[in-house]
C-alpha positions in Angstrom: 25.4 0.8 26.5 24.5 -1.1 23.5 24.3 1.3 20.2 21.0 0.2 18.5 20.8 0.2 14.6 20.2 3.0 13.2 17.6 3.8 10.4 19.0 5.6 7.1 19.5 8.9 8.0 19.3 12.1 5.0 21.3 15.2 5.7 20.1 17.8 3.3 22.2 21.3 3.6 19.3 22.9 1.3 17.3 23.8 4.5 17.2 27.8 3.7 18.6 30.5 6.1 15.8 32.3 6.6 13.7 28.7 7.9 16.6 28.1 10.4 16.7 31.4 11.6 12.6 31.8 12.3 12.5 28.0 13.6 15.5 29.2 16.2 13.4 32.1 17.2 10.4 30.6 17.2 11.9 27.6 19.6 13.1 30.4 21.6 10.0 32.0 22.3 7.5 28.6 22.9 10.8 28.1 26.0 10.1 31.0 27.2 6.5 32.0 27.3 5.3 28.7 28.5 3.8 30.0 31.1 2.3 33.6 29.9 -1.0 33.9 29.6 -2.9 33.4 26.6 -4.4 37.4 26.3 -1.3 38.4 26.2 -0.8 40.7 22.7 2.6 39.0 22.4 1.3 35.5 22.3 -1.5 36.9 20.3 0.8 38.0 17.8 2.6 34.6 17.8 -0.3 32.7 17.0 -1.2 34.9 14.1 2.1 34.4 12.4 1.9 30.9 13.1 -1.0 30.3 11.2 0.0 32.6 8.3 3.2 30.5 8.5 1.0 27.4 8.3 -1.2 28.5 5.2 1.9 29.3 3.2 3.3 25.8 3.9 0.4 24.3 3.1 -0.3 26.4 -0.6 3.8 25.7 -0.9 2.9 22.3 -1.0 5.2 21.5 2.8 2.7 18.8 3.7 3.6 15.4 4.7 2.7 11.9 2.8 -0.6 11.5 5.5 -1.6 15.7 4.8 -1.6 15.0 1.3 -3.9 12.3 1.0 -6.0 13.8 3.2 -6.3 17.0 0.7 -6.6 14.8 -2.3 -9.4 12.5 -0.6 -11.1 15.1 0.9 -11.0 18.0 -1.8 -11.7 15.6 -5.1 -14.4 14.1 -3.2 -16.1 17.1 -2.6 -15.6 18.5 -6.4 -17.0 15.3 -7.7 -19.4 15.6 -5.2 -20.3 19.2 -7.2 -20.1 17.5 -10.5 -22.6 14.4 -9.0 -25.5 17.9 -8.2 -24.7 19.1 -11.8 -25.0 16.1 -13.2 -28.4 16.1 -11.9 -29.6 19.0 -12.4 -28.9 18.4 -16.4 -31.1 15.3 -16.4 -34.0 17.2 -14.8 -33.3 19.7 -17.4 -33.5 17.6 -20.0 -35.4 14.6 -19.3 -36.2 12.1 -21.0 -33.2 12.6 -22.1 -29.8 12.3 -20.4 -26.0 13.5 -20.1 -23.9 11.1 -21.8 -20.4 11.2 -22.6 -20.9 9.8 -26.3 -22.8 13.1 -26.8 -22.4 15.4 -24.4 -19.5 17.3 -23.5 -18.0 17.9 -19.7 -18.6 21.9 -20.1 -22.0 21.0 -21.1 -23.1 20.6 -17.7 -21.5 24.4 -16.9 -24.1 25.7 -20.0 -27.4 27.9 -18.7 -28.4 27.3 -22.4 -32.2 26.1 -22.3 -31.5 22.8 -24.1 -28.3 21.9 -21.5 -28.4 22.7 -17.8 -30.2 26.1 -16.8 -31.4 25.1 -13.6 -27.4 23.8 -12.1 -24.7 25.0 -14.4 -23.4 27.2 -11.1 -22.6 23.8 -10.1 -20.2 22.9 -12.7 -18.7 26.7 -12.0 -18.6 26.0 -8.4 -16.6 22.9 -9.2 -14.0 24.3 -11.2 -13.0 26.8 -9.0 -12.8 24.7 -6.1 -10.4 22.6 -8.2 -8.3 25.5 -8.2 -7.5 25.9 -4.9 -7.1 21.6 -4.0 -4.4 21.5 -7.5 -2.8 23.8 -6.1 -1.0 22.3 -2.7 -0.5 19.5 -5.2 0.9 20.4 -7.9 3.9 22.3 -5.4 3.8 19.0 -3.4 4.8 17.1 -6.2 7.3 20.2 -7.4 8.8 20.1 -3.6 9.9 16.5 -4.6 10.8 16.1 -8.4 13.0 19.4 -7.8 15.7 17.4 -5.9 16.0 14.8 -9.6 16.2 18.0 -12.0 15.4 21.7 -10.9 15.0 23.0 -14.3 13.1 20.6 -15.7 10.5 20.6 -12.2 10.3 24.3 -12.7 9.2 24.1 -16.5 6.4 21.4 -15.6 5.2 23.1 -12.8 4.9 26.4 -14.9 3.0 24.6 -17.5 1.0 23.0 -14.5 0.0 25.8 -13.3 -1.2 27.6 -16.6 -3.4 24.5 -16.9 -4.8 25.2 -13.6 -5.1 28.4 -13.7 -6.7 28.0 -17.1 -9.1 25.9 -15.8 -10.2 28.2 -12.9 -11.4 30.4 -16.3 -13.1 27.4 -17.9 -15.4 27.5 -14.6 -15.4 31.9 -15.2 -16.5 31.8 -18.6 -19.1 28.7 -18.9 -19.6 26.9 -22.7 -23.1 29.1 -23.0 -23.3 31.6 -26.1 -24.6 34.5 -24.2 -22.6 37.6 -26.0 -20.5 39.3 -23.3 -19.5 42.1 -25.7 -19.3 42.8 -29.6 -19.7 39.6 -31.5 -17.5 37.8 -28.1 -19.3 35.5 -26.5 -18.7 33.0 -23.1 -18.3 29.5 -25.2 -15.7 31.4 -27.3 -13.5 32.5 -24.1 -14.6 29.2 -22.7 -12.7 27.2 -25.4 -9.7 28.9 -25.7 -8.7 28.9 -22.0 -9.8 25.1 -22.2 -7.4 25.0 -25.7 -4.8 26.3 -23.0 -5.4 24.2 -20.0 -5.2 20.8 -22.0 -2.3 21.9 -24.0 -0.3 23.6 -20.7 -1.1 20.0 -18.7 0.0 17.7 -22.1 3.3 19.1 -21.6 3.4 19.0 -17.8 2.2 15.5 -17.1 5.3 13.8 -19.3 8.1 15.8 -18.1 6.9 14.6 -14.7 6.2 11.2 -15.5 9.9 11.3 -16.8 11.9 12.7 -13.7 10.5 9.7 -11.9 11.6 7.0 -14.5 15.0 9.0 -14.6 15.2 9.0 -10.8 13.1 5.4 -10.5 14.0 3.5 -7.0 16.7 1.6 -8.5 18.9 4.2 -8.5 17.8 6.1 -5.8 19.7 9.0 -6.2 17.4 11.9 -5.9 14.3 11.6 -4.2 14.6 8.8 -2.7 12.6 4.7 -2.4 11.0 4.9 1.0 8.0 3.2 0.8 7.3 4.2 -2.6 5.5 1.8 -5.4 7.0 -1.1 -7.4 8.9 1.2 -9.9 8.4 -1.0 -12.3 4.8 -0.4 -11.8 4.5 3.1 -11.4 6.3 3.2 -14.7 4.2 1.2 -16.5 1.2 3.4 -15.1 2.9 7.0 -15.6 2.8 6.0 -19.3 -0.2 4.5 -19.5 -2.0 7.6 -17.8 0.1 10.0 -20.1 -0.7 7.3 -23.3 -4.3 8.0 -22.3 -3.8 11.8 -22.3 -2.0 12.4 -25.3 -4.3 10.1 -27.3 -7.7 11.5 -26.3 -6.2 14.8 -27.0 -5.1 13.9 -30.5 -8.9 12.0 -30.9 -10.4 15.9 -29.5 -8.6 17.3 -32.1 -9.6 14.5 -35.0 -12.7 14.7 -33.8 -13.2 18.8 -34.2 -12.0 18.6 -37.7 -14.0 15.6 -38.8 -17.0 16.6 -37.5 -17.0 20.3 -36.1 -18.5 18.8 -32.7 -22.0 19.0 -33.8 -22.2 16.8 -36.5 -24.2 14.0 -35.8 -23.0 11.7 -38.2 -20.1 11.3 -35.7 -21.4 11.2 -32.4 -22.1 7.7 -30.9 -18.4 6.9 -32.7 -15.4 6.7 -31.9 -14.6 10.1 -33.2 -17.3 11.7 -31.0 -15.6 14.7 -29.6 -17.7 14.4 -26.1 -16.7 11.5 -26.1 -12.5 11.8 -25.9 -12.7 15.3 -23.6 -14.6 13.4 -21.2 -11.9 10.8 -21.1 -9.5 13.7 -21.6 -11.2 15.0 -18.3 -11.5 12.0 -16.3 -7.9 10.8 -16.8 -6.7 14.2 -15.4 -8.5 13.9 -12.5 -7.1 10.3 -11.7 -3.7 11.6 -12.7 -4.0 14.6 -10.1 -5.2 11.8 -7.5 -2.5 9.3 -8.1 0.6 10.5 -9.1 1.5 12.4 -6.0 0.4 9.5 -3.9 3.2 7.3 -5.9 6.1 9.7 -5.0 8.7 8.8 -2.3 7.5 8.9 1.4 10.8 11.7 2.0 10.3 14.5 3.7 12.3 16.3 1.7 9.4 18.9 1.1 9.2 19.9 4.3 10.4 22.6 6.1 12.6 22.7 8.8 10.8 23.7 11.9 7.7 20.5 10.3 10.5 18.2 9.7 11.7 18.3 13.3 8.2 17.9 14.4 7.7 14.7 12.5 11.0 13.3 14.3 9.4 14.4 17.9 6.0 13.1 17.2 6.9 9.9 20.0 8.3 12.4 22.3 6.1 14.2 24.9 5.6 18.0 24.0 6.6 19.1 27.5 10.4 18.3 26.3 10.8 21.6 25.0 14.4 22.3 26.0 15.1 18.6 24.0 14.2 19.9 20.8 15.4 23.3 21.5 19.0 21.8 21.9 18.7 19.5 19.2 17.6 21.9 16.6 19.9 24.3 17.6 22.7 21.6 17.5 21.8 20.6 14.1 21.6 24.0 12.6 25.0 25.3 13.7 26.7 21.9 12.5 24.4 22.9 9.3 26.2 26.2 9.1 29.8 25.2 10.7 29.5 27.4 13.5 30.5 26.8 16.9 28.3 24.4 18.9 27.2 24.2 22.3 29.1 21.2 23.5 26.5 20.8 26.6 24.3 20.9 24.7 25.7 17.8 22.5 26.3 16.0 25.9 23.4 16.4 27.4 21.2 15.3 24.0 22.7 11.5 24.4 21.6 11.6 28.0 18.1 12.2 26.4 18.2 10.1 23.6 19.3 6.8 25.6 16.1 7.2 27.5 13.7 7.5 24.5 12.3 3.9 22.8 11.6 3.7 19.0 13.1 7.3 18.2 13.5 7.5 14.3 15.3 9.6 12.0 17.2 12.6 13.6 16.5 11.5 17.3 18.1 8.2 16.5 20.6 7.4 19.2 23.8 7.0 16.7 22.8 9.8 15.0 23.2 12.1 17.7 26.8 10.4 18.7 27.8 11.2 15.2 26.8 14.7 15.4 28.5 15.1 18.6 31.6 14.0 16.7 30.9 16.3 14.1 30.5 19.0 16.0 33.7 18.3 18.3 35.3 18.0 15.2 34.2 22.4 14.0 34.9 23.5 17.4 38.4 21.6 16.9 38.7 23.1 13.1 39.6 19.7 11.9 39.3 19.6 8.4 37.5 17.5 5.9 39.8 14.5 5.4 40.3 14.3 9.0 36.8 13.7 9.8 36.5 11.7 7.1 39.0 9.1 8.7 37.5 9.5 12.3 33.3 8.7 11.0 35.2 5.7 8.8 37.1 4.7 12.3 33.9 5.1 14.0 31.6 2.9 11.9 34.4 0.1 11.7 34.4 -0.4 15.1 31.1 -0.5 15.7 30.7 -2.9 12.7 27.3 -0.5 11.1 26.7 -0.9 7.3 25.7 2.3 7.3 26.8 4.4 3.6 29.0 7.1 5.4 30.2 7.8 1.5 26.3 9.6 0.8 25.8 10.8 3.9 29.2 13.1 4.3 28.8 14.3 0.6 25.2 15.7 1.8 26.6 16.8 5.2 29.1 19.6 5.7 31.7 18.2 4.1 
């Protein structure tokens, strides 16, 4: 039989305990109640932790490339969507005269003040808080991948990420209107200060992540990977360019406050019109939130287990349930060292030579190199030893493939 090419293969030990252990169970359980009926309370059961398990994926950010743009197109076309009916409702409001970003601010269209939008600033609230919930998925999408170039530093951004977020899901709360909530305290002065606090939280985040991609860029590939990701050169060019954009129209906000207080019209129609830069401070946030997950590395590293094993079966009919039962479980206990079921390493080549344009895990050398692997635990042979034997094996078989990577993220 002639061993086909294989495609680069990533071994990550990271896959946590507890996500081997369910997946196991879970694989368990779809073998056996295949043919139970649906009313049963077990299988009712099932289902309902299946989806809970699915919704904290998804808000963990465990979505592939294709689920993610999805979200993004879907979600910020339905916010801006919002925006479009609040945007309208201001001009009614106010006609003849009309929103503009040289003189009117964003928050302006969230105001039921008589002279800015009374009749759709619910709009502009509405649109806020939906933001919340499709920046969410996001921002731990992005986290799931910059967390494999520098775990610290992904942590820091995405706690200042999500203070911006989270800030902003207040700016929609507490609309830019001078009703008095209580005392002398009214809703524009709540309303600024959480917006102080989401554009200061998201000028620290967007740079730190902009950063772990130039320090990890596709060159290297050391972390997170090249996979179908952007020109590197051109998604660095455009991370600083969007964060240029940021951190300028911040600086301009700020100019502009303590030039001319807002109000002032001597300055409007300039450019130190403060309306002016939060709008752009505003728009560029939202492309930044659209785009920059989009540019990271196809990987699937930020998926767990039991979805990554999916994506590698999506060719394979779902009737092959003992396949991936085998496989998974084959994988885990090389994972963990443990003794492996040497039928079932057999009998997965028997399966594998059948299949056409398998990828990734169900690659047909893959397996065979698992197999030895795993022949190699049950044998105790140590380190070194397999070391030599995976060399052997690729010599022989004349592969380019970069054993050095791939046993430093194995077991070894």
């Amino acid at each position: 039989m002639q061993i086909e090419q294989p495609q680069t293969i990533w071994f990550d030990t990271r896959l946590e305990k507890k996500y081997i252990d369910q997946f196991i169970a879970e694989e368990d359980i779809e073998a056996s109640t295949v043919n139970q009926t649906p009313n049963s309370k077990s299988s009712q059961s099932n289902r309902i932790s299946e989806k809970e398990n699915a919704v904290f994926r998804y808000i963990c950010g465990y979505l592939t490339p294709q689920q993610q743009i999805v979200h993004s197109v879907v979600g910020f076309v339905l916010i801006w969507c919002i925006y479009g009916a609040s945007y309208y409702t201001f001009n009614l409001s106010n006609y003849p005269q009309q929103y503009s970003i040289m003189t009117s601010t964003f928050s302006f269209l969230g105001s039921w003040d008589s002279e800015r939008n009374p009749k759709g600033w619910y709009w502009f609230t509405i649109g806020m808080i939906l933001s919340f919930f499709v920046e969410i998925p996001l921002l731990m999408y992005v986290y799931q991948r910059l967390k494999h170039v520098d775990l610290k530093l992904a942590k820091v951004s995405l706690v200042f990420w999500f203070m911006g977020v989270c800030a902003q899901f207040l700016v929609g709360c507490f609309p830019d209107a001078n009703s008095i909530i209580f005392g002398k305290i009214k809703f524009t002065d709540i309303h600024t200060l959480v917006a102080i606090i989401t554009f200061l939280s998201l000028l620290v985040g967007a740079p730190i992540n902009g950063a772990l991609v130039a320090y990890d860029r596709p060159g290297s590939c050391k972390k997170i990977g090249k996979k179908n990701m952007l020109n590197h050169r051109c998604t660095d060019i455009c991370i600083g360019l969007i964060n240029a954009i940021f951190c300028i129209s911040l600086v301009f906000c700020g100019l502009g406050q303590l030039v001319g207080k807002i109000a002032t019209q001597s300055i409007k129609n300039t450019i130190w019109s403060f309306p002016l830069w939060e709008n752009v401070v505003i728009f560029t946030l939202y492309l930044y939130l659209i785009w920059f997950p989009f540019t990271l590395p196809r990987r699937t590293d930020g998926i767990c287990p039991k979805q990554r094993l999916s994506t590698s079966f999506k060719k394979i009919s779902l009737d092959q349930i003992q396949l991936k039962t085998d496989l998974s479980r084959t994988w885990f206990q090389i994972l963990n060292s443990k003794k492996v079921n040497s039928r079932n390493a057999a009998n997965l080549l028997e399966h594998i030579s059948d299949c056409e344009e398998v990828e990734d895990l169900l690659s047909y050398q893959a397996v065979v190199v698992l197999t030895i692997i795993a022949e190699m635990i049950n044998n105790n042979q140590n380190s070194a030893e397999m070391k030599k034997t995976l060399k052997e094996f690729t010599k022989n078989s004349n592969e380019l493939w970069n054993w050095e990577q791939t046993l430093k993220q194995c077991i070894i």
